[in-house]
C-alpha positions as CSV (number, residue, x, y, z in Angstrom):
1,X,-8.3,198.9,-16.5
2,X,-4.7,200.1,-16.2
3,X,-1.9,198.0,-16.4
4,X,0.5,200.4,-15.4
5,X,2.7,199.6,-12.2
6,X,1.7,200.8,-8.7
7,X,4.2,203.4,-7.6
8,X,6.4,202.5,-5.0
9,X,6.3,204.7,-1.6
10,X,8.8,204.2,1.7
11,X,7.5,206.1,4.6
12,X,9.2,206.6,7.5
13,X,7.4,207.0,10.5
14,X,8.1,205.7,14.2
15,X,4.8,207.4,15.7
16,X,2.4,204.1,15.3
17,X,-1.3,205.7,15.6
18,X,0.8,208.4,12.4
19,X,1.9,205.3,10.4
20,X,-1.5,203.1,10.8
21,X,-3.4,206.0,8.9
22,X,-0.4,206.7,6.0
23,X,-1.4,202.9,5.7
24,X,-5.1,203.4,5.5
25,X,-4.6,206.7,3.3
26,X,-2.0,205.2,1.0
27,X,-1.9,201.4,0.7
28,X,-4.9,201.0,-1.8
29,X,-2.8,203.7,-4.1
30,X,0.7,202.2,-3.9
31,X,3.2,199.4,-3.2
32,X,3.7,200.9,0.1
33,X,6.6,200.3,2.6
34,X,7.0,201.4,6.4
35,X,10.2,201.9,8.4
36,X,9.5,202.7,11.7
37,X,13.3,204.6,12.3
38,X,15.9,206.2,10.5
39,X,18.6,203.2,10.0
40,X,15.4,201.5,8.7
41,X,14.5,203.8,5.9
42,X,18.5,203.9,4.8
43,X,18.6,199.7,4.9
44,X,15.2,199.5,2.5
45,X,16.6,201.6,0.6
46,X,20.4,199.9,-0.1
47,X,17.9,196.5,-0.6
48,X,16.6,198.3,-3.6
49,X,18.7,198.2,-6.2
50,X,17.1,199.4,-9.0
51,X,13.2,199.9,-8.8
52,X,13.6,203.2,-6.4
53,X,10.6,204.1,-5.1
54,X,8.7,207.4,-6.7
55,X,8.7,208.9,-3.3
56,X,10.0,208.8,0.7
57,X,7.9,210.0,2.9
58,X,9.9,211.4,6.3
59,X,9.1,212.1,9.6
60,X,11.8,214.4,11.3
61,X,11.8,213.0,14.8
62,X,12.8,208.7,14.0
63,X,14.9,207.2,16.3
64,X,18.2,205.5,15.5
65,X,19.0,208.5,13.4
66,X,16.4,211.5,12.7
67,X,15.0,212.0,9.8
68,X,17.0,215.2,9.0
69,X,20.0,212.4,9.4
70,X,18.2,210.0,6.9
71,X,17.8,212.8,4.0
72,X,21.9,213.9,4.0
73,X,22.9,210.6,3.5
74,X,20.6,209.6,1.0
75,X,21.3,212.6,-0.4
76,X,25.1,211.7,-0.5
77,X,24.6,208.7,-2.2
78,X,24.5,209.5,-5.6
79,X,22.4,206.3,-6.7
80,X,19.6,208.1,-4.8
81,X,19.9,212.1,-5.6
82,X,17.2,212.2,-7.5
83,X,14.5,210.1,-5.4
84,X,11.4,212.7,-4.4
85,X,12.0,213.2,-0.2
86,X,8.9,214.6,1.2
87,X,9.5,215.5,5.1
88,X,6.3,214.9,6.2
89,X,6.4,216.0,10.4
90,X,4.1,218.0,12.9
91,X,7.0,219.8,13.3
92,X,6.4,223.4,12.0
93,X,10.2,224.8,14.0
94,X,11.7,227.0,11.1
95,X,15.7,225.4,12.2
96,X,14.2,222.0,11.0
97,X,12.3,223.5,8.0
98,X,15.5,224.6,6.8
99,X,17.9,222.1,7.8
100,X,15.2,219.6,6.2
101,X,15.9,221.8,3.2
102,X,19.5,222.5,3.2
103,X,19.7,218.5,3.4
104,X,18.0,218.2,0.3
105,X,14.0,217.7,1.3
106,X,11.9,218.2,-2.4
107,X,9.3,220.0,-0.1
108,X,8.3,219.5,3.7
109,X,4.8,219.0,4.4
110,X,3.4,219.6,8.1
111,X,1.1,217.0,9.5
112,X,-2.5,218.3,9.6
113,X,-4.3,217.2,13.4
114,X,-7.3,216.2,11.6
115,X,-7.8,213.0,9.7
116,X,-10.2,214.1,7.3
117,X,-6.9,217.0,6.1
118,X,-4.5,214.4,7.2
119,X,-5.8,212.8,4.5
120,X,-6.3,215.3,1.9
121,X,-2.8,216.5,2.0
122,X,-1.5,212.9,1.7
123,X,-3.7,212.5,-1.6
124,X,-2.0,215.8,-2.9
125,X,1.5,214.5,-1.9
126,X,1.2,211.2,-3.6
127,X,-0.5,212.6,-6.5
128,X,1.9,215.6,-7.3
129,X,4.7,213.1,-6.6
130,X,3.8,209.8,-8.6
131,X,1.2,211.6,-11.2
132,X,2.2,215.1,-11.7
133,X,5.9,215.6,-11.2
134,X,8.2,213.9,-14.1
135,X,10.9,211.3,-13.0
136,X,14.1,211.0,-13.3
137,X,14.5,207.3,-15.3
138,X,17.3,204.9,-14.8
């Protein structure tokens, strides 16, 4: 039995039926936390002062201030530049692939329709981020 710490995950996700199965999918894995708009995801984050989570999950379209929003100013925070952000959207319009990008996204994932790939892709997400891909400590 492992001893080892459950990685912290923030997802941000306003759509509830899209939140409801990251929960399903996720929560057994991780300490998992939800913020359902953009000032949300920035105000978990500041409440974190050292223990950053492993990886943010974000949709595009939050309200209060989209996702693309979110990711330039965590991005201009240097206590966060190396935190893993994962846009996660059914978006697939190539402006917000890049801008998501250009705003420092680690990679931008589009929501599969299907639970059974919604799933899958969610697994692979997780696992690459809190299993396969190294941190940066302290």
């Amino acid at each position: 039995m492992s001893t080892a710490p459950r990685p912290r995950v923030l997802f941000a996700e306003d759509n509830p039926d899209h939140a409801f199965l990251v929960q399903r999918v996720l929560e057994p894995l991780c300490e998992l936390h939800h913020a359902s708009d953009g000032e949300q995801t920035l105000e978990q984050l500041q409440r974190w002062q050292g223990d950053l989570p492993r990886l943010v999950l974000i949709d595009v379209n939050l309200p209060r201030l989209s996702g693309l929003e979110v990711l330039e100013r965590i991005r201009a925070d240097p206590r966060f530049r190396a935190v893993p952000l994962v846009v996660f959207s059914t978006s697939r319009l190539t402006q917000e692939l890049a801008r998501a990008y250009m705003s420092g996204a680690n990679s931008f994932v589009v929501k599969p329709p299907r639970f059974a790939e919604f799933r899958e892709v969610l697994l692979k997400v997780l696992e690459y981020w809190t299993n396969v891909n190294a941190p940066l400590e302290g």
